[in-house]
C-alpha positions, -999 to 999 in steps of 0.1 A, spaced: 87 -443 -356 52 -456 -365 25 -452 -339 12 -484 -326 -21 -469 -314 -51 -474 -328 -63 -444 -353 -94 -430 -339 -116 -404 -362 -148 -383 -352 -164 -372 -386 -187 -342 -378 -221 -345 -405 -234 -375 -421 -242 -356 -454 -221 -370 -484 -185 -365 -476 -191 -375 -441 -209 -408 -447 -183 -409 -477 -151 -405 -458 -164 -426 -427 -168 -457 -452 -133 -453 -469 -117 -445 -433 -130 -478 -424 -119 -498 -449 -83 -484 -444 -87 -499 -408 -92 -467 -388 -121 -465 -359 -146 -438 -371 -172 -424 -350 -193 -402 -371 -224 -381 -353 -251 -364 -370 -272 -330 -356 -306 -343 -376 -321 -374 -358 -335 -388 -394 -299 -383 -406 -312 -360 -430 -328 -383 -457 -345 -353 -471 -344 -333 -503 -360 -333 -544 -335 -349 -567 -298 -343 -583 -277 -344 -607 -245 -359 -603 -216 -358 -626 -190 -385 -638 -167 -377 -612 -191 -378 -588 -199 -414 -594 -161 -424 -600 -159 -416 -559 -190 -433 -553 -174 -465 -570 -147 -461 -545 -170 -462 -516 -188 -495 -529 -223 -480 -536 -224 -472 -576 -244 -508 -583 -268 -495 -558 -270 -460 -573 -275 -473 -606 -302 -492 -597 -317 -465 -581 -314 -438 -608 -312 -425 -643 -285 -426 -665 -281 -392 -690 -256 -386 -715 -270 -355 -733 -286 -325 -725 -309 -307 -745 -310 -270 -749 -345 -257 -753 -362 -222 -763 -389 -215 -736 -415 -231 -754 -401 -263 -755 -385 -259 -793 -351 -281 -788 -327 -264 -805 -291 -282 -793 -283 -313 -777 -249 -317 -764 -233 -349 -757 -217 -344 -721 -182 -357 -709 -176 -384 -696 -160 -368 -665 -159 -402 -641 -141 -423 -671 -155 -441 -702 -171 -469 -680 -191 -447 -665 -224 -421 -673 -216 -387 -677 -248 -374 -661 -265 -393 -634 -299 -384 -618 -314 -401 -588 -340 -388 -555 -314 -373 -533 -332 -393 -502 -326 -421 -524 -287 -416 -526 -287 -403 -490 -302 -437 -480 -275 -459 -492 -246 -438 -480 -264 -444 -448 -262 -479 -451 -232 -482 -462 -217 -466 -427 -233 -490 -405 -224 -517 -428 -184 -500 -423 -190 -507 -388 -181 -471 -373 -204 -459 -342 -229 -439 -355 -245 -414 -331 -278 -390 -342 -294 -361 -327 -257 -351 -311 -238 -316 -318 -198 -313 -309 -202 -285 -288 -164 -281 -279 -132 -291 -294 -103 -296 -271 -67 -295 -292 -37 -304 -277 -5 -319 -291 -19 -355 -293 -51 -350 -299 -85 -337 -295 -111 -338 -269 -150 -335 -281 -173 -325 -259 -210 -330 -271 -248 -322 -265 -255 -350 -246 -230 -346 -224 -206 -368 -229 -172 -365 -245 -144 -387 -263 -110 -382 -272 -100 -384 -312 -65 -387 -332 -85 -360 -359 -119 -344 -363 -132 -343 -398 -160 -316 -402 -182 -323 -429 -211 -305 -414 -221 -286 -446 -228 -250 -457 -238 -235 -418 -206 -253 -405 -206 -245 -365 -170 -263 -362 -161 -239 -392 -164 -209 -366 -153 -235 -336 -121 -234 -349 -114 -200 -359 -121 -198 -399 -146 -164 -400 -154 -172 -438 -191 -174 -446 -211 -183 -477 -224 -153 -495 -255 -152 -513 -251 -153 -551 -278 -134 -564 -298 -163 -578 -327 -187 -561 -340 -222 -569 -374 -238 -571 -371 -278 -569 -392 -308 -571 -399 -344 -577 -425 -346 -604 -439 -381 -624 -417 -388 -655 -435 -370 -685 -438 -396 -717 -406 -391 -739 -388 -373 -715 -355 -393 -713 -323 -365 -710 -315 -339 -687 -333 -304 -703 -326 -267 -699 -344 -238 -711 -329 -203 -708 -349 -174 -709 -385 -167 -701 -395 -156 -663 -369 -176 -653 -332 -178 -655 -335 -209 -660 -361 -241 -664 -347 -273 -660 -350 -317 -654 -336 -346 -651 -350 -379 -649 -344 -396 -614 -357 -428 -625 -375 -448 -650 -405 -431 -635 -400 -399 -619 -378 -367 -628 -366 -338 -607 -373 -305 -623 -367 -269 -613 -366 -235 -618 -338 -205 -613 -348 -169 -607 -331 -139 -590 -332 -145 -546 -356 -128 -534 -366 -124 -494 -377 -158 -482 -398 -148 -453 -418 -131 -481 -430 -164 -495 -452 -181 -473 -438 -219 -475 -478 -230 -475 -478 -214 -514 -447 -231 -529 -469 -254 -551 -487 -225 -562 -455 -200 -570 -436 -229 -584 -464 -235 -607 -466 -196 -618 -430 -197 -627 -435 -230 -642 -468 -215 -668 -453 -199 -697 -429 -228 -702 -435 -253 -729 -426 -286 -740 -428 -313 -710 -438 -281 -686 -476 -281 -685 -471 -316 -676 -450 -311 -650 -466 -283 -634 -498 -300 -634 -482 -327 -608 -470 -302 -582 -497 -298 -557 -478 -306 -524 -457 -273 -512 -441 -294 -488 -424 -313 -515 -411 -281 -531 -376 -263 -518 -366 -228 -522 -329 -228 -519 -306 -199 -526 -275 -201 -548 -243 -193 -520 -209 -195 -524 -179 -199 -501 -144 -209 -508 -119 -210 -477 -86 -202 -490 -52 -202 -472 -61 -239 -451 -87 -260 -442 -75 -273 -412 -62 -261 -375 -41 -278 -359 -57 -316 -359 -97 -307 -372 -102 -302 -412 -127 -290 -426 -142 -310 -460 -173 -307 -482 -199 -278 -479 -177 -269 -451 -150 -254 -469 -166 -245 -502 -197 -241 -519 -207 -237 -554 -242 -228 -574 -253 -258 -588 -249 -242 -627 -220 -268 -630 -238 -299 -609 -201 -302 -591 -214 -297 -554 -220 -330 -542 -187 -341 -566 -166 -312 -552 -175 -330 -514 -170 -365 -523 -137 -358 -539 -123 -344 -509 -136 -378 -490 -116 -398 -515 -82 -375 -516 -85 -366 -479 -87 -412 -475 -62 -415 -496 -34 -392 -477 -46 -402 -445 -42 -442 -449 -5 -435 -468 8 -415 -438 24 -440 -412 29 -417 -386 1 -394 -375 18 -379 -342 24 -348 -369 -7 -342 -391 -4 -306 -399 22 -312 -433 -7 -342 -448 -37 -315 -438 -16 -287 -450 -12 -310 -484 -43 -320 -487 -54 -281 -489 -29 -277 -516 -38 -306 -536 -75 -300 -534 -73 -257 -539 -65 -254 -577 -91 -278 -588 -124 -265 -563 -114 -231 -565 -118 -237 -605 -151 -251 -603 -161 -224 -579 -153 -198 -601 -170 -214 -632 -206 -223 -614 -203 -186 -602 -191 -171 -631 -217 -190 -654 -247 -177 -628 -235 -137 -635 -232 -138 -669 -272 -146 -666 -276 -119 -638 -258 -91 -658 -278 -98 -687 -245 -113 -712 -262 -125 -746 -226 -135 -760 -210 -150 -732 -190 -186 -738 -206 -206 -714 -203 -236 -739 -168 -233 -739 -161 -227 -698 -182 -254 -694 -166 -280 -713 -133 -261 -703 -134 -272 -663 -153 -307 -670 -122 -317 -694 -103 -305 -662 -120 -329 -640 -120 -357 -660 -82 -360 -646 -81 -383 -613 -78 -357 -581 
């Protein structure tokens, strides 16, 4: 028998998947409440790079026209020598679909800001500066409790609250990301003259050198070396250590070196992964985006990884009639999402060691192309 109640959803984060899978819950007619820990909602960040099947999800949602207004369309990357000598461009695949680029760039606070208006525009209650502190399960549903001291009662909790997940732990999952070896210098920089594709350079004091242009005007470049202790870095010298790393890089480099002065607009991430295998659920809270896995950006399938589980996760939710019993659709959404993440996982990983241990003849061509033919296939 179908439930006549009204569906009611808390989705925990308002990264990507959450704003994501907020928007395409509403549209199936369900009542989302999505809260967010950050009080800005997190409209922070450099730049990235998003693949076709990044923006085939984003079409879904009702926000590519906005994206592509925003951004840069790539379909080739060059591979450079460290001075700058271009010595391969490869056309990339089209991984979203003929219709659409196979390399987008754009200001992450760019993209952040229209999935943010596109939930309010969804009409779900939107609540910042709030944690869910407890989760309450019973056979019917869940009760949230939250920092402010209130509480409400929810059909299904969504947790898309990234890499540091707390409802991760809430619930019992003890997986953690682990730090891959590798570290990342980003920034928005001014678009050099005649830079107009996505760049990498391999070799040099880096593992590797890299942009992308964001927009007719800027780019987002960056640098990957070997972790090392962050508290040794004193944030007030990013600008400075960026631009060291940046020196004996040729080509557009000089250029782009010269523009970063600011070290609060440069970000020293490390390269984690995590993969949660056996289920991302328990009982009636799932776990979706950063929250579940994590992948070094060698393959640019992060922020696709996320917003392809917002999609599938839509998708299975709005077919099922009767959600008295969700743990078979959570239990099959794991299944149908495992093969596919655990792949790209494994290849952005895989693709980061082979530069750690120092492989000269390793077929990173060929795994690379192998897994984006792989997601060129619908999820």
């Amino acid at each position: 028998m179908n439930d006549p109640r009204p569906r009611t959803v808390l989705v925990i984060g308002g990264g990507a998947s959450g704003n994501a899978v907020t928007v395409l819950l509403r549209r199936a007619g369900i009542t989302v409440e999505l809260i967010e820990a950050k009080p800005d909602w997190n409209v922070l960040g450099s730049g990235i790079t998003l693949q076709g099947n990044a923006l085939r999800v984003l079409r879904e949602v009702g926000v590519w026209d906005k994206v592509r207004e925003s951004g840069y369309a790539v379909d080739a990357v060059g591979m450079a020598a460290p001075d700058g000598t271009v010595f391969h461009v490869q056309r990339d695949i089209r991984s979203g679909g003929d219709d659409l680029p196979p390399i987008f760039g754009m200001r992450r606070p760019r993209l952040q800001e229209i999935l943010c208006e596109a939930v309010l525009e969804s009409g779900a209650t939107v609540r910042l500066g709030i944690t869910a502190e407890e989760l309450v399960q019973d056979a019917s549903g869940v009760t949230a409790r939250f920092s402010d001291g209130t509480e409400g009662r929810y059909d299904l909790v969504i947790a898309a609250d990234g890499v540091g997940s707390r409802t991760r732990a809430m619930i019992g999952i003890s997986d953690k990301p682990e730090p891959t070896g590798m570290a990342i210098w980003r920034v928005p920089a001014p678009r050099p003259e005649g830079v107009e594709r996505m760049q990498l350079s391999y070799g040099g004091p880096c593992y590797i050198a890299g942009y992308c242009p964001t927009s007719k005007n800027t780019i987002y470049a960056y640098l990957v070396e070997a972790n090392r202790d962050r508290a040794s870095i004193d944030p007030a010298s990013y600008a400075d250590e960026m631009r060291r790393l940046a020196a004996p890089y040729g080509g557009a480099w000089p250029e782009i070196a010269a523009s970063i002065t600011d070290p609060a607009e440069v970000n020293y991430t490390w390269f984690e992964r995590l993969l949660v295998e056996g289920s991302w659920h328990r009982g009636r809270v799932v776990l979706i985006g950063d929250a579940a896995h994590v992948c070094p950006p060698t393959l640019a399938q992060g922020a696709a990884m996320s917003l392809e589980d917002a999609s599938v996760l839509t998708e299975m939710l709005s077919e099922e009639q009767d959600w008295n019993s969700l743990d078979a659709l959570l239990t099959g959404f794991y299944e149908r999402r495992i093969d596919r993440v655990r792949m790209v996982v494994e290849a952005s990983v895989q693709l980061g060691q082979w530069q750690l241990d120092g492989v000269r003849d390793a077929d990173a061509p060929g795994l690379m192309g192998r897994t984006m033919s792989v997601l060129k296939e619908t999820p």
